[in-house]
N, C-alpha and C positions, 0 to 999 in steps of 0.2 A: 844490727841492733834495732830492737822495736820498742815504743813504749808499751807500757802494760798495765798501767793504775797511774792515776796523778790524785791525792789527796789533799783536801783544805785544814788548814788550824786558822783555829783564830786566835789572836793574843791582846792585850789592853797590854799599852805603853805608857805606865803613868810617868808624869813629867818629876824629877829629881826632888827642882825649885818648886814642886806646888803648882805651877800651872806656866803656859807659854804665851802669850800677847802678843798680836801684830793687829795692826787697822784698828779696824772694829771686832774683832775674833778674840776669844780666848778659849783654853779647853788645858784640864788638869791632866785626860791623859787621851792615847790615838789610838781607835782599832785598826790592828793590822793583819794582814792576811796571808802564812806563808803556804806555799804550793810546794808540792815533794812530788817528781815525776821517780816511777818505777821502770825497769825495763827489763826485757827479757834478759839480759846478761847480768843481770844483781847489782847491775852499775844504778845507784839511784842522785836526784840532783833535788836542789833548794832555789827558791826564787819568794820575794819579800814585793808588799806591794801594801803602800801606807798613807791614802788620803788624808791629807791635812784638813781632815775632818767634809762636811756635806758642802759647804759654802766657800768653799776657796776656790777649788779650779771645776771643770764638769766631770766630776770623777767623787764617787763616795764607796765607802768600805762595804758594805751589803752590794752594791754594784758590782764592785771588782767579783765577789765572793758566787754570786748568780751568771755572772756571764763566764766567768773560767767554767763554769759546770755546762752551760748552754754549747760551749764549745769542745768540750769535753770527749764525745764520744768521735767527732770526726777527728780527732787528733790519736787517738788509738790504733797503735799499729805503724805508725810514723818513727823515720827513722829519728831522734832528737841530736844528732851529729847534723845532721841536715837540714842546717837553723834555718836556712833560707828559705826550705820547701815548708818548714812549720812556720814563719811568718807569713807565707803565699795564703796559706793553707787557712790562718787563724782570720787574713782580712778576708779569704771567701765566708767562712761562718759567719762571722761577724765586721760589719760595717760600721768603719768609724770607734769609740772606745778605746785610743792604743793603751790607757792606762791598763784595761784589763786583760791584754795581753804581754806588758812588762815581765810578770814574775813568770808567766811561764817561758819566755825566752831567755830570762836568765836562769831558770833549772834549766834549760838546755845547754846553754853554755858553761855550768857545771857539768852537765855530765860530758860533753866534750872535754872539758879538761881532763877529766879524771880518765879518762878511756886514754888519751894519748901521752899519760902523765905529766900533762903541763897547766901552771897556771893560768886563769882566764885572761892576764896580762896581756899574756902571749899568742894568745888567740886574735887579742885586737891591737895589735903592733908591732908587741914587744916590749918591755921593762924598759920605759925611756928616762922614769924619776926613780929612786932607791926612798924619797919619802915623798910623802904629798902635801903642801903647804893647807892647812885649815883655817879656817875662821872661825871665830864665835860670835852667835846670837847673842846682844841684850834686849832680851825682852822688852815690850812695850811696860812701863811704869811712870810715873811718877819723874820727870825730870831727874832730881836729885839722885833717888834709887838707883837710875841708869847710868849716873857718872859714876856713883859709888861701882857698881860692878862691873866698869870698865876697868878699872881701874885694879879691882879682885884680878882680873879677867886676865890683864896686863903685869901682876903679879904671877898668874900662873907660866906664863910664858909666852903665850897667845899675840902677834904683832898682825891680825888683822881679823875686824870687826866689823858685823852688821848689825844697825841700831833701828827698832820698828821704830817708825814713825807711820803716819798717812790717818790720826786720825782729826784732832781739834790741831786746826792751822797755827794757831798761836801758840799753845801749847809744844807743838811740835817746834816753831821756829825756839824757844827755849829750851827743848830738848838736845836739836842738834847743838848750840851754843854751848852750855852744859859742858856735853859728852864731847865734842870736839878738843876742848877746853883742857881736856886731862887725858889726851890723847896723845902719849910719847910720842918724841919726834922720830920716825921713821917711820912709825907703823902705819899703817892703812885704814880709814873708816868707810864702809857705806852706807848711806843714809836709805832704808828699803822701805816706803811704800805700801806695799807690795796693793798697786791699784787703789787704796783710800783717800788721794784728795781727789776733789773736780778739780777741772782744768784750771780757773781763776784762781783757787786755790793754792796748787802748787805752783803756778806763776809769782804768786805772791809770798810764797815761802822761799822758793830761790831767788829772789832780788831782796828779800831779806838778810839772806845769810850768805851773799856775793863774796864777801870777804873770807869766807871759810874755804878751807882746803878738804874735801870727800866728796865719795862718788855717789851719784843718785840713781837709784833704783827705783824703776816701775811707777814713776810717780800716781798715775791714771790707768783706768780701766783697758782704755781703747790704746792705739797704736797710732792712730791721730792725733788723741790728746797728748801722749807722750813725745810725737815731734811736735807740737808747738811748743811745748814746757821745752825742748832741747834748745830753742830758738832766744828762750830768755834766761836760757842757765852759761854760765862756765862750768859749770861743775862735767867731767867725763861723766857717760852715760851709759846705764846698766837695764838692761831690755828684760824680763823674765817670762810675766806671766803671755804676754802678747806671742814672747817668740814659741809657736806651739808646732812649728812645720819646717822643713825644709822653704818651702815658700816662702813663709814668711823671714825668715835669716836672710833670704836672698834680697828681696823686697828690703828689709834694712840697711844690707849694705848698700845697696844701690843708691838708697835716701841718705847714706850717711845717718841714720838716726841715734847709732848707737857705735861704743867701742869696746861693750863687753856685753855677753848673753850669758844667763844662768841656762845650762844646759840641764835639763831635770830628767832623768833616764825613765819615767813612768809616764811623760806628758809627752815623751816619741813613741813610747810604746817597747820599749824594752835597749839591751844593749845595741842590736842590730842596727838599728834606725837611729840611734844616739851615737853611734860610729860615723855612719854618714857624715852625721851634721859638725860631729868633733873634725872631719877628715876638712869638710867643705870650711868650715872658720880657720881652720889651718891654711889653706891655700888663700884665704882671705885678709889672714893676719888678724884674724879678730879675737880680740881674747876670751876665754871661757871660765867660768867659775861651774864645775862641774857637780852637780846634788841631783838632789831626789826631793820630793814632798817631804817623807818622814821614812822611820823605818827603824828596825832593831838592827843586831848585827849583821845579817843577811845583805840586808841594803846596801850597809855602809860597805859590805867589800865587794858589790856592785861597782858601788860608786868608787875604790881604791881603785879598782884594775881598771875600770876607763881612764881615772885619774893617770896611775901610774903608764899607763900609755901616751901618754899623751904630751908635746914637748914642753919643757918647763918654761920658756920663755912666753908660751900662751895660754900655760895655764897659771889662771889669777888666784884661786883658790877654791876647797872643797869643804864640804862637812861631814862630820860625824856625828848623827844623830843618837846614836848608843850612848855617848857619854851625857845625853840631858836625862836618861831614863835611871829609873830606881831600879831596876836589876836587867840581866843580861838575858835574850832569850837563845844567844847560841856561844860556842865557843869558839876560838880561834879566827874572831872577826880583827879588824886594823887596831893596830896597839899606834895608842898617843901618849906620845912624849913633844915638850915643848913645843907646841903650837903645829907640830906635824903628826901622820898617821902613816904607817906604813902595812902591808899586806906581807905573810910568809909566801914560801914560794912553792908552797902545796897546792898539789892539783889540785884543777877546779877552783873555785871558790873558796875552799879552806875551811870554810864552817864545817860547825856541827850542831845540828841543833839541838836544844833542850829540850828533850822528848815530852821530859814531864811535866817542865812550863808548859809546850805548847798542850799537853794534855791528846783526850781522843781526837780522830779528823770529826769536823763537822760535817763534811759530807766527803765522798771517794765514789770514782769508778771504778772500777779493774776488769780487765780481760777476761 
């Protein structure tokens, strides 16, 4: 099997609720960018690739969009069963980027599926969950607003949640109090950061809120700041944007810095690479909460079939980014019920995209 064309769409994800808050950041809705490889056998594959806008991680939507075409031509004629030789391949082209080679290793991992008729589960272990435990987002707002829809949240069924914080310190220490506050007993909160206080800052928000039971995510920018904030918290501790490497999980454990990492399959650079590091916290014992940036259906059953691979007792939880969007751009993505997500057991990846959503490609090679 060869490839023979890989085409771009571009799509606008607008947000359900009117727009999504974390930090300092807001935005109503996410350009995302899905890739369709061709191949000489009529076997074709989807791969999904969705910067949380320019200013979150080093990675932005017109990037991903320019460097999958830069690399483009040298991928033509590759076997795409032979994931390994196409990620050899994509860090010779290009150095560094792994977000912009995410979506094309997960269209190869469709089309692997589909060729041997199994799903991408199976490809990376085996169906170890029948469902995948999910979280919801509450958006950054307004103290009050935030409890109010945890609270929505925890009516729907929903028993674990992450709450932006990381912008005004004060503000924040009332937010988690709040949201805490009407936080059923069993369920799970974490407190996410995601990199907006300084260090002095979240130091003084967890000795604030010492008596509170949740987990803190990503307090600080650096990896530094993040272990000294570990030094004045009880709270378990949740590593995200720092963990971007195999090295650096390593380096964690070794520091003890952390006892969960948000695993984000586009900041390793696709399923490949995000196997690795699910295989190495496994031997490690370290728990994962397995996501992505963003992304429509495509994504999210990315993120199912790593999820679903992966043993329940270390995975902390996943998301589903399709259910904050105002409409679907494919079909047959994870169906949610009560606070889980499950994948069918159709080869490949399952989707189908919405041709007409996605409209013409914006750009294509072909053979």
């Amino acid at each position: 099997m060869k490839i023979t064309g890989i085409r771009l769409y571009q799509v606008s994800l607008p947000m359900k609720e009117g727009a999504y808050a974390w930090s300092n950041q807001s935005f109503a809705a996410f350009d995302s960018t899905v890739v369709q490889i061709e191949t000489d056998e009529g076997i074709w594959g989807v791969g999904e690739i969705c910067p949380l806008g320019p200013a979150y991680l080093p990675a932005f939507a017109e990037g991903a969009r320019t460097g999958i075409m830069v690399m483009a031509p040298g991928l033509m004629g590759l076997d795409p069963c032979n994931i390994g030789q196409v990620n050899l391949v994509m860090d010779q082209l290009l150095k560094g980027h792994p977000y912009i080679k995410s979506a094309i290793d997960i269209a190869c991992h469709d089309i692997y599926g589909k060729a041997i008729g199994e799903p991408v589960c199976n490809l990376l272990g085996g169906r170890l969950q029948e469902k995948v435990r999910l979280f919801k987002v509450v958006s950054r707002a307004a103290p009050e607003a935030m409890a109010d829809k945890l609270v929505q949240y925890q009516e729907q069924g929903f028993k674990q949640f992450q709450m932006k914080v990381g912008a005004d310190a004060d503000e924040d220490i009332q937010r988690i109090r709040l949201v805490t506050d009407k936080l059923d007993s069993g369920n799970r909160l974490g407190a996410d950061a995601n990199c907006g206080w300084k260090q002095h800052e979240a130091v003084r928000v967890v000795s604030a809120v010492s008596d509170l039971e949740f987990y803190l995510e990503q307090p600080c920018e650096t990896y530094e700041e993040c272990r000294v904030v570990r030094d004045h918290s009880n709270h378990p501790m949740i590593l995200d944007e720092c963990m971007d490497s195999l090295q650096a999980v390593l380096r964690g454990a070794r520091d003890r810095a952390m006892d969960a990492i948000n695993l984000k399959i586009s900041r390793m650079g696709g399923l490949t690479k995000s196997r690795i590091i699910r295989d190495v916290c496994q031997s490690l014992g370290i728990l994962m909460t397995i996501e992505d940036t963003w992304g429509g259906e495509i994504c999210d059953a990315a993120i199912a079939h790593l999820a679903h691979s992966t043993p329940a007792d270390l995975h902390f939880q996943s998301s589903a980014f399709h259910e904050y969007a105002t409409y679907p751009i494919a079909s047959g993505g994870p169906v949610i019920k009560g606070g889980f997500m499950a994948m069918s057991d159709k080869p490949g990846l399952g989707v189908e995209p919405d041709w007409d959503r996605l409209g013409a490609p914006i750009a294509e090679l072909m053979a």
